[in-house]
PDB file of N, CA, C and O in Angstrom:
ATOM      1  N   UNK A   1     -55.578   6.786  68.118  1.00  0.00           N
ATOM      2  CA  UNK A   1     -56.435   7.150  66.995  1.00  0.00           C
ATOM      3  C   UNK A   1     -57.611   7.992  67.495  1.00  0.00           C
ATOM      4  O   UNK A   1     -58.282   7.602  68.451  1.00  0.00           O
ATOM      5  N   UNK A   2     -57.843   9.020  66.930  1.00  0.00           N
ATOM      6  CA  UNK A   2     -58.973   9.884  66.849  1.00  0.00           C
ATOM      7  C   UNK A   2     -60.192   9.101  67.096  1.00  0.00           C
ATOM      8  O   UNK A   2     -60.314   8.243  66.223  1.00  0.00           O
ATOM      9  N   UNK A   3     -61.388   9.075  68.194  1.00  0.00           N
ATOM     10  CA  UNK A   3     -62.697   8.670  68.189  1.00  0.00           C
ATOM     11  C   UNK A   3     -63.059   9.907  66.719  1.00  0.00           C
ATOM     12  O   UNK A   3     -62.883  11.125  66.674  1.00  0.00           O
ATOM     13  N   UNK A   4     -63.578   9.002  65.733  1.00  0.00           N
ATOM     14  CA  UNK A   4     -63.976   9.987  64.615  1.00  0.00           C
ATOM     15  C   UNK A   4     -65.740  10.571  65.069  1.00  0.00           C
ATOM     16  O   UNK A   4     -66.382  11.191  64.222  1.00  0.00           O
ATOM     17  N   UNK A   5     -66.180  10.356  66.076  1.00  0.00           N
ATOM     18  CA  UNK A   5     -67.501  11.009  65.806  1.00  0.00           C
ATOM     19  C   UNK A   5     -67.590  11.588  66.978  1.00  0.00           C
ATOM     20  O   UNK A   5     -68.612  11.604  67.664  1.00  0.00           O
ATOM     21  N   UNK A   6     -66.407  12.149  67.300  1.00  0.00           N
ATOM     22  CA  UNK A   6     -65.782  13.372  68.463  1.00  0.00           C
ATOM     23  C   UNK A   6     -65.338  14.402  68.087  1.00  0.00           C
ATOM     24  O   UNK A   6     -65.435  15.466  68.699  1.00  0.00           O
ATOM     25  N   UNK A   7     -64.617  14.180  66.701  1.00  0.00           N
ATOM     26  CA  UNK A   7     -64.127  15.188  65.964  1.00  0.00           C
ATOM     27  C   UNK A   7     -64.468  15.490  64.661  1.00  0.00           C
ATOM     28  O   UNK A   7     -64.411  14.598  63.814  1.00  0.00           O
ATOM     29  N   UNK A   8     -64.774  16.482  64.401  1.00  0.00           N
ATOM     30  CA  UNK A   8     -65.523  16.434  62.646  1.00  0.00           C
ATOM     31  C   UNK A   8     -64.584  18.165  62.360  1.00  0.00           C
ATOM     32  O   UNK A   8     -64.267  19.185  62.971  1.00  0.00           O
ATOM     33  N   UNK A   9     -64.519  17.745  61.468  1.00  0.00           N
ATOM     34  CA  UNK A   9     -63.598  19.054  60.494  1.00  0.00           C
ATOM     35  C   UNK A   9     -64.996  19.285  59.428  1.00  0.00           C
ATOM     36  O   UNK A   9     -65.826  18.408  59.187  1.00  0.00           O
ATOM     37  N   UNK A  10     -65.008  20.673  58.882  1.00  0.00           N
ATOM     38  CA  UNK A  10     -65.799  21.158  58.156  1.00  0.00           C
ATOM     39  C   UNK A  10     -64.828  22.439  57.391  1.00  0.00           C
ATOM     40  O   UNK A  10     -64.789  23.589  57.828  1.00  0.00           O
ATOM     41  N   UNK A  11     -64.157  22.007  56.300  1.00  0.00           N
ATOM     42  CA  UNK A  11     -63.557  22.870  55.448  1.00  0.00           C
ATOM     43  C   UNK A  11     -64.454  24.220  54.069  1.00  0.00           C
ATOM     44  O   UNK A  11     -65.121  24.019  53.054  1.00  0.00           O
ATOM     45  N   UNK A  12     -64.112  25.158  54.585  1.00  0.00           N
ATOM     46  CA  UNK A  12     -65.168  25.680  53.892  1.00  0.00           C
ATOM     47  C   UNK A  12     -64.703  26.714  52.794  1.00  0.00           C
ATOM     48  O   UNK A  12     -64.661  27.726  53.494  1.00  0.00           O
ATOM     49  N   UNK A  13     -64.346  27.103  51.598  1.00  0.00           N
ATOM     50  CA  UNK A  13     -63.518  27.385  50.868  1.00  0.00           C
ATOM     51  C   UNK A  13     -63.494  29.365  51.019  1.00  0.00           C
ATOM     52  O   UNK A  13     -62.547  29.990  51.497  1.00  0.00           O
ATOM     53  N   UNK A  14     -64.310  29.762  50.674  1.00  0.00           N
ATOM     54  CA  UNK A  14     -64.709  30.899  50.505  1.00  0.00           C
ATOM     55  C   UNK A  14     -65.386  31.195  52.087  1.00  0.00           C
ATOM     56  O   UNK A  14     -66.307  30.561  52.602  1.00  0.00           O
ATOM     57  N   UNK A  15     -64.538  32.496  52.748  1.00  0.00           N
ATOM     58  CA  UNK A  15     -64.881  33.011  53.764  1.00  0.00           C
ATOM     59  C   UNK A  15     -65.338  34.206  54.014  1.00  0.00           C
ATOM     60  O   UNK A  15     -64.412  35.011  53.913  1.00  0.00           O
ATOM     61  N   UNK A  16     -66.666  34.880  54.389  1.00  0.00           N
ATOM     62  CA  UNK A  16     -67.230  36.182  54.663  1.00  0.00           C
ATOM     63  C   UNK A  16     -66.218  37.018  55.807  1.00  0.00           C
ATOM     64  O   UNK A  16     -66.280  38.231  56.013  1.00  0.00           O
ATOM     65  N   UNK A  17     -65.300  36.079  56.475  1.00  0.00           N
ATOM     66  CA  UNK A  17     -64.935  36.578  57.324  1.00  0.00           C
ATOM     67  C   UNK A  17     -63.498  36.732  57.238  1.00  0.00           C
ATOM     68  O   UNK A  17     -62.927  35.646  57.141  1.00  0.00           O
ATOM     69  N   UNK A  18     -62.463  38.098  57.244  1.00  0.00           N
ATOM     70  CA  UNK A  18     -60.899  38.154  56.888  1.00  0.00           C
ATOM     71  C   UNK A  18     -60.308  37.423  57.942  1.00  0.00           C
ATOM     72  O   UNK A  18     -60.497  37.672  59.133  1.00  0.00           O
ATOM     73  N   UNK A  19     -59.536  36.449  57.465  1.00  0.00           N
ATOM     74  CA  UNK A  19     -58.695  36.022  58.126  1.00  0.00           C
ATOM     75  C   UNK A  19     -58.032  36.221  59.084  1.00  0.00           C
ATOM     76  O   UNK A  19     -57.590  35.150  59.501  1.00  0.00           O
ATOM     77  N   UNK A  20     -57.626  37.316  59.852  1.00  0.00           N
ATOM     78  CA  UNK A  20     -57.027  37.231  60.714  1.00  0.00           C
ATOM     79  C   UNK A  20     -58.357  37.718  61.741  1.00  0.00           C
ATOM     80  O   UNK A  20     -58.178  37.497  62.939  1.00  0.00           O
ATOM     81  N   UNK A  21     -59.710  38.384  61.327  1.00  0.00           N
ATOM     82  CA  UNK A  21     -60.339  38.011  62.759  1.00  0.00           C
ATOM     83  C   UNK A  21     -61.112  36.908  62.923  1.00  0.00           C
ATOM     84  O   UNK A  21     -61.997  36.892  63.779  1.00  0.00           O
ATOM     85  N   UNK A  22     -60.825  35.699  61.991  1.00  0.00           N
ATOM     86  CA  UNK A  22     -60.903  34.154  62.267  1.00  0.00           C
ATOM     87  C   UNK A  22     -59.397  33.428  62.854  1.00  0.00           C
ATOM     88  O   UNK A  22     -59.240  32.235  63.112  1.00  0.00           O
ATOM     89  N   UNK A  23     -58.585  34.300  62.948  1.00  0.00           N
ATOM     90  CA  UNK A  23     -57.540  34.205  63.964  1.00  0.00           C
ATOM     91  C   UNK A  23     -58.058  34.562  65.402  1.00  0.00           C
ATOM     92  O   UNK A  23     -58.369  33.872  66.373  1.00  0.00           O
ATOM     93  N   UNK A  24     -58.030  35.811  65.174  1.00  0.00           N
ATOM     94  CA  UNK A  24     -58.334  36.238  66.224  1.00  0.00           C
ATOM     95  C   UNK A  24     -59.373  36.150  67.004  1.00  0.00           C
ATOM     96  O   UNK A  24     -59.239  36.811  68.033  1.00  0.00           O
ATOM     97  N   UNK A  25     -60.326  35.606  66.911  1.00  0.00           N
ATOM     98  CA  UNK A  25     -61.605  34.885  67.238  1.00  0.00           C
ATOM     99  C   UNK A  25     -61.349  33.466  67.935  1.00  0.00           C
ATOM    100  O   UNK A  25     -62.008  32.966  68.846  1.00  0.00           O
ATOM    101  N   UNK A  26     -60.098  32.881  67.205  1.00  0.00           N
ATOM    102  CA  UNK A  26     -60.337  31.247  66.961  1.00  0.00           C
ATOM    103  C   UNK A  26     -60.028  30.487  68.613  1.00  0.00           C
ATOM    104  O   UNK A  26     -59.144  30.884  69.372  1.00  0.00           O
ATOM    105  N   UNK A  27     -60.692  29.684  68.822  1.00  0.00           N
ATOM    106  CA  UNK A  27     -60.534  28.633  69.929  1.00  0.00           C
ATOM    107  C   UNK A  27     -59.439  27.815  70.089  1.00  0.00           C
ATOM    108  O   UNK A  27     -58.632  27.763  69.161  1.00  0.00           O
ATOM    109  N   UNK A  28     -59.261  27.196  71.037  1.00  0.00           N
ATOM    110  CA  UNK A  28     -57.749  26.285  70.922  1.00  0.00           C
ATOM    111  C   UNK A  28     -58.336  24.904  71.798  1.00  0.00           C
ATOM    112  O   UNK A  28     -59.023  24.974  72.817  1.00  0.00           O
ATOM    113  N   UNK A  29     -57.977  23.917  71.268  1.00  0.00           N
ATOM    114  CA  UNK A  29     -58.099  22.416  71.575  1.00  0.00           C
ATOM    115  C   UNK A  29     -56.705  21.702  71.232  1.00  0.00           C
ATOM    116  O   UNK A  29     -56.131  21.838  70.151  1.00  0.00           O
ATOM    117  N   UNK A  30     -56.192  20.844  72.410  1.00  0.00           N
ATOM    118  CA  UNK A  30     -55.623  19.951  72.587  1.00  0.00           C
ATOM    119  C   UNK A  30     -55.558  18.672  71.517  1.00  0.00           C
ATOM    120  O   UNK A  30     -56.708  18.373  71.195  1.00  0.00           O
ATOM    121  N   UNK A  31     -54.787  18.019  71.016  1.00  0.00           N
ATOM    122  CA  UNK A  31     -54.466  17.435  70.585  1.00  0.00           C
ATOM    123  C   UNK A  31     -53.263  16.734  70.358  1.00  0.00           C
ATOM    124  O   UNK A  31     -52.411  17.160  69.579  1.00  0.00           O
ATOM    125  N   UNK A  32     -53.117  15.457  71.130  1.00  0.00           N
ATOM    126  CA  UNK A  32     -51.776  14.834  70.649  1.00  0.00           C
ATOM    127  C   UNK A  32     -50.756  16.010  70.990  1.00  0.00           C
ATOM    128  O   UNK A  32     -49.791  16.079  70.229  1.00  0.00           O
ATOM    129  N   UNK A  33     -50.808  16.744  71.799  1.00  0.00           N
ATOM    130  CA  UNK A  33     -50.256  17.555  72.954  1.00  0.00           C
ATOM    131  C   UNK A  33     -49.955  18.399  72.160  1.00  0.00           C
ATOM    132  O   UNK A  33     -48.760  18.681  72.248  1.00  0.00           O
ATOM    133  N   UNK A  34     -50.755  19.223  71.030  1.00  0.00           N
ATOM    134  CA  UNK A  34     -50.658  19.871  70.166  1.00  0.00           C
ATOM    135  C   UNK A  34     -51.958  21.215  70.865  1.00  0.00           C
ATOM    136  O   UNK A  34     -52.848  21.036  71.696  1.00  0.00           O
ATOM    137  N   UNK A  35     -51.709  22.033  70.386  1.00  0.00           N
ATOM    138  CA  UNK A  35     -52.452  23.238  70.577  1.00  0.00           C
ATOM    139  C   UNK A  35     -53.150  23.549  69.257  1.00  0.00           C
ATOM    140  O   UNK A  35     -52.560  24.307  68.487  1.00  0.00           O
ATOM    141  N   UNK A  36     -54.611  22.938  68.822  1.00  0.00           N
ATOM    142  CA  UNK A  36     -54.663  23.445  67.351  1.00  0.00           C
ATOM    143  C   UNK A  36     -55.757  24.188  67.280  1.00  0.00           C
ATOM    144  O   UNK A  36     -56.697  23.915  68.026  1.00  0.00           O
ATOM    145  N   UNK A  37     -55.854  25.405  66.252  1.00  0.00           N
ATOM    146  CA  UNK A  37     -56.617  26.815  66.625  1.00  0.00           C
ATOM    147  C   UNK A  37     -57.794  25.771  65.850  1.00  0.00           C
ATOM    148  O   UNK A  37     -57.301  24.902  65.131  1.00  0.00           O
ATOM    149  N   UNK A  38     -59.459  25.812  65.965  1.00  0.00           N
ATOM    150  CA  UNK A  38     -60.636  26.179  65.201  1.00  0.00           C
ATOM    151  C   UNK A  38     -61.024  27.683  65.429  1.00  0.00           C
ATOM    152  O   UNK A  38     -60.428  28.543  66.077  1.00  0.00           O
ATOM    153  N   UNK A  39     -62.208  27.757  64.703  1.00  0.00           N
ATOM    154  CA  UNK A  39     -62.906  28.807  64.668  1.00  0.00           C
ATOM    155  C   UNK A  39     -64.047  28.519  65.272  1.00  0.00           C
ATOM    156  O   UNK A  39     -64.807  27.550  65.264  1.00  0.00           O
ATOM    157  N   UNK A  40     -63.998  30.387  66.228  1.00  0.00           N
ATOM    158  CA  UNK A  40     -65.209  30.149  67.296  1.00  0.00           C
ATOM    159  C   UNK A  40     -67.013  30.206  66.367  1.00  0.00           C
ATOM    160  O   UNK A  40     -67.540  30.629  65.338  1.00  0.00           O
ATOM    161  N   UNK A  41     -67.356  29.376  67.753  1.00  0.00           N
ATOM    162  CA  UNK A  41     -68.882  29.178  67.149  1.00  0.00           C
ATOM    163  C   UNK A  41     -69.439  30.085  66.505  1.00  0.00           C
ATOM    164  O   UNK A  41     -69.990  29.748  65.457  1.00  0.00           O
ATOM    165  N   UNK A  42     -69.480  31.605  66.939  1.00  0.00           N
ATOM    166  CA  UNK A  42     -70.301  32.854  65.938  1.00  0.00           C
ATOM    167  C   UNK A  42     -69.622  32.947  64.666  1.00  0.00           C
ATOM    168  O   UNK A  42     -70.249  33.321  63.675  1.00  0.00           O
ATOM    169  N   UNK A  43     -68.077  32.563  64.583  1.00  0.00           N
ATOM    170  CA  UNK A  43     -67.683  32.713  63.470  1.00  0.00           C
ATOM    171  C   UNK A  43     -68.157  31.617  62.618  1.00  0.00           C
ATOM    172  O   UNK A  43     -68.126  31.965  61.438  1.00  0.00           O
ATOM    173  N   UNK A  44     -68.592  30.396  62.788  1.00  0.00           N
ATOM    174  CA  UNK A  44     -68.526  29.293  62.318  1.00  0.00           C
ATOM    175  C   UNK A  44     -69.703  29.751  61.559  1.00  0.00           C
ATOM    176  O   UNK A  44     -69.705  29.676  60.330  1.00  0.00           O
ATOM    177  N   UNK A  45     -70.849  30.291  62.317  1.00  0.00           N
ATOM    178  CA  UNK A  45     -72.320  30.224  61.778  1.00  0.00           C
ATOM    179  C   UNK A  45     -72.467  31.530  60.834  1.00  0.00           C
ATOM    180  O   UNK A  45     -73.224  31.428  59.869  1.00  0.00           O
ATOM    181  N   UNK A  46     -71.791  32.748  61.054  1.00  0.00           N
ATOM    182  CA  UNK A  46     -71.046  33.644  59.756  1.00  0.00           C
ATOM    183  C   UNK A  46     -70.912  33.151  58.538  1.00  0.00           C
ATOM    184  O   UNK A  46     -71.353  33.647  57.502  1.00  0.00           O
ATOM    185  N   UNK A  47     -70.204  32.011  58.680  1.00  0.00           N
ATOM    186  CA  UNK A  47     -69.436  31.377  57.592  1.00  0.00           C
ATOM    187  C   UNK A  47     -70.510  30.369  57.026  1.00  0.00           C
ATOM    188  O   UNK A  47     -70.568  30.423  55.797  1.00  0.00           O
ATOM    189  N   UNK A  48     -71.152  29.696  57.456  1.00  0.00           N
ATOM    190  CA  UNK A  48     -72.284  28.430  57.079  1.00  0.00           C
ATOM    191  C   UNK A  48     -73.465  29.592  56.126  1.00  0.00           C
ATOM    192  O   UNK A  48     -73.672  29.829  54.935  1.00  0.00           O
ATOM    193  N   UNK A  49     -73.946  30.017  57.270  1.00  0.00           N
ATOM    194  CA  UNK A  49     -74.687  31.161  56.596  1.00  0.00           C
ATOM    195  C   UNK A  49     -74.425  31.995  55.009  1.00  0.00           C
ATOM    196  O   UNK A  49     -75.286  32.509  54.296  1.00  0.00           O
ATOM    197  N   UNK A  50     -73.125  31.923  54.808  1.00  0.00           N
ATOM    198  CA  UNK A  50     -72.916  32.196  53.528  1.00  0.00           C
ATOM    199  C   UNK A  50     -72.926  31.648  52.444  1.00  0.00           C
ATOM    200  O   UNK A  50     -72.721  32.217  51.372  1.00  0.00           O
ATOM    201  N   UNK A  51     -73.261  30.003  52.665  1.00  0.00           N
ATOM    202  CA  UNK A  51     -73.437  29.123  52.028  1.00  0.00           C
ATOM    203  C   UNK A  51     -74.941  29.102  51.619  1.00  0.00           C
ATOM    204  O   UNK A  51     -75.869  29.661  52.204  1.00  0.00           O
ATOM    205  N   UNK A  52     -74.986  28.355  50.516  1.00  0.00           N
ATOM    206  CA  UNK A  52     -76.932  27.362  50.465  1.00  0.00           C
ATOM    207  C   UNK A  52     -76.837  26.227  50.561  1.00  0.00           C
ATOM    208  O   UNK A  52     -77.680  25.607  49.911  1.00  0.00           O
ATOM    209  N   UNK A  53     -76.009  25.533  51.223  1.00  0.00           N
ATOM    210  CA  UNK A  53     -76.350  23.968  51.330  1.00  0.00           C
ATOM    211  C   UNK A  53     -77.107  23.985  52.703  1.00  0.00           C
ATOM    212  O   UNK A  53     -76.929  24.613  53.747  1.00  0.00           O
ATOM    213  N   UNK A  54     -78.199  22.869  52.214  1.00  0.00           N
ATOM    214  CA  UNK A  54     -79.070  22.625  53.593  1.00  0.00           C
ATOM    215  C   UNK A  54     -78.440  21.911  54.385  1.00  0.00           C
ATOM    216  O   UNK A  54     -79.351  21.269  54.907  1.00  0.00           O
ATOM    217  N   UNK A  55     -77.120  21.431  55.033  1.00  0.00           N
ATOM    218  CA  UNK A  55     -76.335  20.647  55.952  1.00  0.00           C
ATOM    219  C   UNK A  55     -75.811  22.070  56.461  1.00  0.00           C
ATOM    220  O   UNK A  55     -75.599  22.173  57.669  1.00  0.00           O
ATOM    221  N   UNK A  56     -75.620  23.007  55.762  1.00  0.00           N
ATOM    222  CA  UNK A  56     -74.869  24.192  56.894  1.00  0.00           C
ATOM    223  C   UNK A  56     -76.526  25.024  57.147  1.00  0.00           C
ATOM    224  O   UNK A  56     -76.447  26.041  57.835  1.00  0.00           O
ATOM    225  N   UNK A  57     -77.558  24.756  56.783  1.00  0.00           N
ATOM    226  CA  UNK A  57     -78.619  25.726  57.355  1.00  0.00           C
ATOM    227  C   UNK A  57     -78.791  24.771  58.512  1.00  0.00           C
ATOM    228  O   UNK A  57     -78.963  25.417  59.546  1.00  0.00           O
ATOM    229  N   UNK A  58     -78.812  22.961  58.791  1.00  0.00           N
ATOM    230  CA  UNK A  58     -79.272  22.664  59.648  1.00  0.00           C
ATOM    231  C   UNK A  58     -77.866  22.893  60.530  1.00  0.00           C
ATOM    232  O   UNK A  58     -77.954  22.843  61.757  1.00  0.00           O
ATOM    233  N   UNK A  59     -77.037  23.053  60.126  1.00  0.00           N
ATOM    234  CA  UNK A  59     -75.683  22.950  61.015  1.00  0.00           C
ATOM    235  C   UNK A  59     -75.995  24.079  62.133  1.00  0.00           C
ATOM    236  O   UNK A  59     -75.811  23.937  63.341  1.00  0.00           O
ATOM    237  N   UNK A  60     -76.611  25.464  61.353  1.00  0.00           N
ATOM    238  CA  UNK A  60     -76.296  26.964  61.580  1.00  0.00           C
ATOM    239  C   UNK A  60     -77.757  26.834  62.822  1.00  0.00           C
ATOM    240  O   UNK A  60     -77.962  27.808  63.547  1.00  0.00           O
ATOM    241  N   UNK A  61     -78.518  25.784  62.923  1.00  0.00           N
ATOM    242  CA  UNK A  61     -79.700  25.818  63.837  1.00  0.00           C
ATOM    243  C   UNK A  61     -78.794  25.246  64.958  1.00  0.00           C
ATOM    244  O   UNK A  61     -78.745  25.817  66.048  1.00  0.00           O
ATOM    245  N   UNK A  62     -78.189  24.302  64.744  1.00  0.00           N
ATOM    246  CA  UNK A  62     -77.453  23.302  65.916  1.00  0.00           C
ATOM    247  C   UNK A  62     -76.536  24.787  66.299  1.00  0.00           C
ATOM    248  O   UNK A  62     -76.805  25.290  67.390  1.00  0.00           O
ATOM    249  N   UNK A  63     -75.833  25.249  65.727  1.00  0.00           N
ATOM    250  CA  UNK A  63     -75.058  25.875  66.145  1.00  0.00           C
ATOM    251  C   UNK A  63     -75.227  26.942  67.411  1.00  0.00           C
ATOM    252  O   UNK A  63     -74.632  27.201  68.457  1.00  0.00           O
ATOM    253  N   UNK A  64     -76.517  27.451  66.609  1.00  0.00           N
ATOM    254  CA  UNK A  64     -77.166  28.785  67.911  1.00  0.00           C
ATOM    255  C   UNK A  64     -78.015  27.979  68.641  1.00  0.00           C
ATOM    256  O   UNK A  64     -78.667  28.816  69.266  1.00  0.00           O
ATOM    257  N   UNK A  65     -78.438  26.868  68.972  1.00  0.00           N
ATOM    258  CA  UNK A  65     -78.884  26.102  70.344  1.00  0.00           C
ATOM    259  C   UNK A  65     -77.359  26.081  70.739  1.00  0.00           C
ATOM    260  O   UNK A  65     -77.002  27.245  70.558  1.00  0.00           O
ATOM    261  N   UNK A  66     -76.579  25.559  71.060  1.00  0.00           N
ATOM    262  CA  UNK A  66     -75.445  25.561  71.278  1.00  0.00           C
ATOM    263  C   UNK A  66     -75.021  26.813  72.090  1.00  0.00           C
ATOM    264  O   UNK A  66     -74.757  26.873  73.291  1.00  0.00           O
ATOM    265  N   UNK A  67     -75.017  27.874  71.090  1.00  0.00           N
ATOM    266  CA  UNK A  67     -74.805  29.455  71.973  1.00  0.00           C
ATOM    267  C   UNK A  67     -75.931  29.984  73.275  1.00  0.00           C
ATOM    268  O   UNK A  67     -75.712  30.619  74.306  1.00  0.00           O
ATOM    269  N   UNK A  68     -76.916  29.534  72.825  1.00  0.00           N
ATOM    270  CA  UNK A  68     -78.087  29.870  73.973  1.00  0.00           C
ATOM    271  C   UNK A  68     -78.390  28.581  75.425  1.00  0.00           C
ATOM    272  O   UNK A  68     -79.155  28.726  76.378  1.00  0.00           O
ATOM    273  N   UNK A  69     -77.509  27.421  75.121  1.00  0.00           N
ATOM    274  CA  UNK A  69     -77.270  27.148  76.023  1.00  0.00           C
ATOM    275  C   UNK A  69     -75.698  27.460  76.636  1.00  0.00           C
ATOM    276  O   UNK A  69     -75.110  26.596  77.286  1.00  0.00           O
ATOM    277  N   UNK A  70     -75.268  28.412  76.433  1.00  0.00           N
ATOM    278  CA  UNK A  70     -74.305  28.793  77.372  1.00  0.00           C
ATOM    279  C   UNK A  70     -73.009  28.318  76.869  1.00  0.00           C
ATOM    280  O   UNK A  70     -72.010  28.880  77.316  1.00  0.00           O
ATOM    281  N   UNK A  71     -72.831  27.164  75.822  1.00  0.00           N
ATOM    282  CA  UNK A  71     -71.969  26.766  75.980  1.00  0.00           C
ATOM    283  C   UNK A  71     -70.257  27.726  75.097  1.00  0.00           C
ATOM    284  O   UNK A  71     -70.456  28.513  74.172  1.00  0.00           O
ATOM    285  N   UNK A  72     -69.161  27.515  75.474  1.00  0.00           N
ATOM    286  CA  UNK A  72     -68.004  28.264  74.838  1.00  0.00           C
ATOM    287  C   UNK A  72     -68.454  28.496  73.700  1.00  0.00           C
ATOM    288  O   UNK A  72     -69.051  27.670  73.009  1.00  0.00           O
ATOM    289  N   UNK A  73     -68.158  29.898  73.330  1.00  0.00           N
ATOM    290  CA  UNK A  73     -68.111  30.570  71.946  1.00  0.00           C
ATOM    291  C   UNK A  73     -67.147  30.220  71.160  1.00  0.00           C
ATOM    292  O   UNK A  73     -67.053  30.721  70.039  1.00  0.00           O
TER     293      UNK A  73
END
């Protein structure tokens, strides 16, 4: 079973960004010996940013600490 506060999904309906360069962007993580694509961090904060909920403005702060410490895009 999934540790659930290891993994968090964030479905977001409407995307600023065409689909295939959220393909082509997207990251790959392991799973249950599965290969499953997300979307990379700049794309993520693209996408939050297009929103007004204040959970993706605080998301979109976490997000770019995240990038400025170095970590995978």
């Amino acid at each position: 079973m999934l540790d659930q506060m290891k993994y968090v999904s964030d479905v977001l309906i409407d995307s600023p960004i065409p689909y295939q360069n959220l393909k082509d962007h997207a990251l790959y993580f392991e799973l249950n010996d599965e290969k499953v694509p997300v979307v990379s961090v700049r794309d993520l904060i693209e996408m939050k940013l297009n929103t007004e909920r204040a959970q993706d403005i605080a998301d979109v702060r976490h997000l770019r600490s995240i990038l400025k410490d170095g970590e995978k895009d």
